[in-house]
C-alpha positions as semicolon CSV with decimal commas, in nm:
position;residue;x (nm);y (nm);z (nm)
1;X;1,904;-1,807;-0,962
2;X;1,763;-1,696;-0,616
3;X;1,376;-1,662;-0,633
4;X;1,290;-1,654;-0,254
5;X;1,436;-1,504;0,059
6;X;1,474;-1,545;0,409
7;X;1,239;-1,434;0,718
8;X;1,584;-1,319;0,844
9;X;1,618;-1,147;0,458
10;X;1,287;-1,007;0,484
11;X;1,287;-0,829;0,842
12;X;1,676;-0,691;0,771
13;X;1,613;-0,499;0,514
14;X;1,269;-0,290;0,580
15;X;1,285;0,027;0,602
16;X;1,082;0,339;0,681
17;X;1,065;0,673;0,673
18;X;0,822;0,862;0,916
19;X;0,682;1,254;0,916
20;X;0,450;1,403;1,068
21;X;0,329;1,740;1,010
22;X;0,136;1,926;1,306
23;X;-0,150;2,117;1,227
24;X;-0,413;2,327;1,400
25;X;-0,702;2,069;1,471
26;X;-0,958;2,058;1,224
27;X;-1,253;2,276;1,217
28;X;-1,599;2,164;1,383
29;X;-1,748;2,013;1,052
30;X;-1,446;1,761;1,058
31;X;-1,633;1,593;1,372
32;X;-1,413;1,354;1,533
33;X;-1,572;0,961;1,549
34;X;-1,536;0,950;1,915
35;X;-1,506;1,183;2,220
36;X;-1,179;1,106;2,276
37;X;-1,079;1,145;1,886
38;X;-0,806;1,477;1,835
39;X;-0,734;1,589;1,478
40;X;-0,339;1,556;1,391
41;X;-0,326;1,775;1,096
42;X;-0,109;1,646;0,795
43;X;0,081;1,360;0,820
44;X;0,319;1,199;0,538
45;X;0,467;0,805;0,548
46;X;0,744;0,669;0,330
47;X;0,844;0,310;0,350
48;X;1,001;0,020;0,200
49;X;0,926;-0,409;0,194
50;X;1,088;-0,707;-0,055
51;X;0,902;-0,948;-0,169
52;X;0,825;-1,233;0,127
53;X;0,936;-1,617;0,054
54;X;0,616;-1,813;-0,210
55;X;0,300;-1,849;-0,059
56;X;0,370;-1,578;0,201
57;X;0,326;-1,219;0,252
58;X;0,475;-0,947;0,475
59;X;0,286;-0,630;0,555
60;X;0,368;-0,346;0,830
61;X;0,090;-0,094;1,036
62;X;0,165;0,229;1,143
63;X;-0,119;0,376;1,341
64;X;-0,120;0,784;1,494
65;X;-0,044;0,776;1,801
66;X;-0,200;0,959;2,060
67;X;0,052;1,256;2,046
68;X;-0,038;1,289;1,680
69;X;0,294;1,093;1,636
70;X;0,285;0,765;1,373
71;X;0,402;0,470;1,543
72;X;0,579;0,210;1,382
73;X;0,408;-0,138;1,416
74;X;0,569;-0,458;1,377
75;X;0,642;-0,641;1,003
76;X;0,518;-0,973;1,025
77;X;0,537;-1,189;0,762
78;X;0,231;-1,453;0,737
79;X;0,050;-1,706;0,479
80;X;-0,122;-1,551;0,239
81;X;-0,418;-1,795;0,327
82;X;-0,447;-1,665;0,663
83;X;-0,756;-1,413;0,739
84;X;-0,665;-1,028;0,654
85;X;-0,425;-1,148;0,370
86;X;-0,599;-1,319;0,143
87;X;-0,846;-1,038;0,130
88;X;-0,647;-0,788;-0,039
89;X;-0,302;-0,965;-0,125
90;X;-0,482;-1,268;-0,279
91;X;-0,202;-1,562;-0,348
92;X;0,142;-1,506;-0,434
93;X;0,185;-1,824;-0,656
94;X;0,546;-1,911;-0,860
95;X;0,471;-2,172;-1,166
96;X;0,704;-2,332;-1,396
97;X;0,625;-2,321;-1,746
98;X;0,872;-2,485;-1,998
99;X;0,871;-2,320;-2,292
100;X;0,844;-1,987;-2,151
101;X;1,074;-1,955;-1,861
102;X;0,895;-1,908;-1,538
103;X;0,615;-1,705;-1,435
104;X;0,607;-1,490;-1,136
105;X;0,346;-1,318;-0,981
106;X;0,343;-1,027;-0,685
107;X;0,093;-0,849;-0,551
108;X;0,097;-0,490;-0,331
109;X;-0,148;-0,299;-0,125
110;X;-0,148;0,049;0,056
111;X;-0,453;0,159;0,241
112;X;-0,546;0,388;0,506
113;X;-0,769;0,323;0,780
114;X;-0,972;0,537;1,044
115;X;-0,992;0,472;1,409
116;X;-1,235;0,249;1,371
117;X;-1,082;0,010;1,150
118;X;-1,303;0,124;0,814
119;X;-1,077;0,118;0,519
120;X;-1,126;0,482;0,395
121;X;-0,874;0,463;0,093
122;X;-0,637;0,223;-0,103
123;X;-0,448;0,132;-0,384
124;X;-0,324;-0,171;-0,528
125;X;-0,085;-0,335;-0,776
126;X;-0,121;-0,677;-0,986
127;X;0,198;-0,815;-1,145
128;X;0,301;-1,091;-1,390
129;X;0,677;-1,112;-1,503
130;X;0,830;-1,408;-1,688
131;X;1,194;-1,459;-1,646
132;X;1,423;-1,669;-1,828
133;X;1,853;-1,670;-1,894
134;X;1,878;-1,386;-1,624
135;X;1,618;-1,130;-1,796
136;X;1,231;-1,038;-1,795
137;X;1,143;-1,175;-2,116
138;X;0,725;-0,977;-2,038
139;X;0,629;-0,810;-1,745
140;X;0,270;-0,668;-1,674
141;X;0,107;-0,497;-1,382
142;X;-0,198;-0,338;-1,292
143;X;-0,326;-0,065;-1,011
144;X;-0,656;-0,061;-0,889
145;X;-0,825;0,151;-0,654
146;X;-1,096;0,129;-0,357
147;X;-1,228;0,428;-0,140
148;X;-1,522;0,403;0,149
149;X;-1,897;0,593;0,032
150;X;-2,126;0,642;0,242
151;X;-2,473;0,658;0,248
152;X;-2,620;0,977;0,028
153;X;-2,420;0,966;-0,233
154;X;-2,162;1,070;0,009
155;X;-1,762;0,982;0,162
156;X;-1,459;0,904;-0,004
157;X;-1,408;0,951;-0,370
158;X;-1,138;0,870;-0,631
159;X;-0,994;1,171;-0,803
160;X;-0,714;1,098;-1,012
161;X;-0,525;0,782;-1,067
162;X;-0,199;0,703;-1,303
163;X;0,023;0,399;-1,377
164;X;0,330;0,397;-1,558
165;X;0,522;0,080;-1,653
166;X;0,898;0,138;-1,772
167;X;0,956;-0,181;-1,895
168;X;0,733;-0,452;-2,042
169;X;1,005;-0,709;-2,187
170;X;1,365;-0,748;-2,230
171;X;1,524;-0,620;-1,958
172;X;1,667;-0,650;-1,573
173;X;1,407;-0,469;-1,466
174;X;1,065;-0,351;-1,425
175;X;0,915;-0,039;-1,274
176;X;0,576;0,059;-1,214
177;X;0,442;0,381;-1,040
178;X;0,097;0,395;-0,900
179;X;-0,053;0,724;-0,812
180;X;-0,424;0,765;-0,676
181;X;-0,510;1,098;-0,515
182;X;-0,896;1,088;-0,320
183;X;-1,091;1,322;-0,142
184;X;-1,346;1,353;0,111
185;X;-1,698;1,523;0,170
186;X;-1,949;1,370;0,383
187;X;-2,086;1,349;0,726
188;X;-1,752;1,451;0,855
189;X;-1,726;1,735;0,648
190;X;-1,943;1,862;0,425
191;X;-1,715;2,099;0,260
192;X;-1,463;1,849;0,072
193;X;-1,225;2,062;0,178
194;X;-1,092;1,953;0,510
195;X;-0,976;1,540;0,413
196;X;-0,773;1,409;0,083
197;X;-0,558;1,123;0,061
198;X;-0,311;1,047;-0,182
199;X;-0,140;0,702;-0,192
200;X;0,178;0,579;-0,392
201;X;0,326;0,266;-0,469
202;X;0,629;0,130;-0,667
203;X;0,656;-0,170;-0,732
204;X;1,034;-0,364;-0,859
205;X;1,012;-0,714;-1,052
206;X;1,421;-0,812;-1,122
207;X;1,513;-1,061;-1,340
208;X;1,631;-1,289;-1,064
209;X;1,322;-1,310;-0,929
210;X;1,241;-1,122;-0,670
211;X;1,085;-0,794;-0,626
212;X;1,041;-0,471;-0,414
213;X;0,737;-0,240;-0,314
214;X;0,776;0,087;-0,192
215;X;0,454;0,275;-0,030
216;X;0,397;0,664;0,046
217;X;0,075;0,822;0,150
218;X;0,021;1,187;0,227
219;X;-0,304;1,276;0,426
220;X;-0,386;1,615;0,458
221;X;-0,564;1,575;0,797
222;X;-0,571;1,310;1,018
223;X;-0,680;1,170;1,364
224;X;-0,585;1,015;1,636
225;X;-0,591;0,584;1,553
226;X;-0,610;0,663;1,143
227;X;-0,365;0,307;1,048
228;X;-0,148;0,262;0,724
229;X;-0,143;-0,063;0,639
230;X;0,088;-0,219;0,386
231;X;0,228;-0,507;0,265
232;X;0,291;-0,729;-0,032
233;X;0,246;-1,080;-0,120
């Protein structure tokens, strides 16, 4: 049984999907942060990673460029200890338990970012899986959400959020969907009606081991140096 892969593994078989929308540029309540910030109009990212080797985690940026274009940045894969990572991925830990197979954990995250770095939206997965004789004997995973306010009572807010499990025992394996949809109103735009984000994750746990997270996020405006930033752990 194969529970860890290669950095060779890991980098060979990402893969992502880019699309970018164009729009007219946003209306003169979305004020941009900066002078030299452009509105890009709606933008929508796919992607793919596997789970990294224990006690490490891979995660991928893709910022909007300055022709409203997303460029793709680099996967890296990095210790979960190290500073950005053990933040939101936490640690990645594989323990051996003898009378009930071996427990697994994985853990996924999906955010967007502005310009300036602020995490404006995110969503996040938590899973457990015991495997043991080639199956998932239990598997369990949460989604949680976070979202930027501001002061006012103001900013980001969460407006719907789902998770669906397929399979909680007995079986090769298990699929979990994660939906959060957010919108915006604030000093930005005070209408609500000019931001929303809407994130997606999927996360895989096999019975061999491993697993795979899949990411989408749909933004129905966006800016010049808004980041996606992914990765699991």
């Amino acid at each position: 049984m194969r529970n860890r892969i290669t950095l060779a593994a890991v980098l060979a078989v990402v893969a992502l999907s880019l699309t970018a929308v164009p729009a007219a540029a946003a209306g003169t309540s979305a004020t941009p942060a900066s002078p030299d910030a452009r509105a890009c109009g709606e933008v929508r990212l796919t992607g793919s990673l596997p789970a990294p080797p224990a006690g490490m985690a891979v995660q991928q940026q893709i910022t909007i460029g300055t022709d409203c274009k997303p460029r793709l940045g680099e996967t890296r894969l990095v210790p979960v200890a190290s500073e950005g990572v053990s933040k939101t991925a936490g640690s990645a830990s594989v323990a051996s338990a003898a009378d009930a197979g071996t427990v697994r954990q994985f853990k996924s995250w999906n955010e967007m970012y502005d310009c300036c770095n602020i995490r404006m939206t995110g969503l996040y997965t938590t899973s457990q899986w015991t495997t043991d004789s080639g199956r998932i004997t239990t598997a369990a995973t949460d989604a949680t959400q976070a979202w930027n306010r501001e002061p006012w009572n103001a900013g980001w807010s969460l407006k719907s959020a789902t998770k669906n499990t397929d399979c909680s025992g007995d079986c090769g394996v298990s699929r979990t969907e994660a939906h959060a949809d957010f919108t915006y109103k604030g000093i930005f735009d005070i209408s609500g009606n000019v931001y929303a984000n809407t994130h997606h994750s999927s996360v895989d746990l096999n019975a061999d081991g491993t697993a795979t997270c899949r990411f989408d996020v749909s933004l129905r405006n966006t800016f010049i140096g808004w980041n996606w930033q992914r990765g699991c752990a």
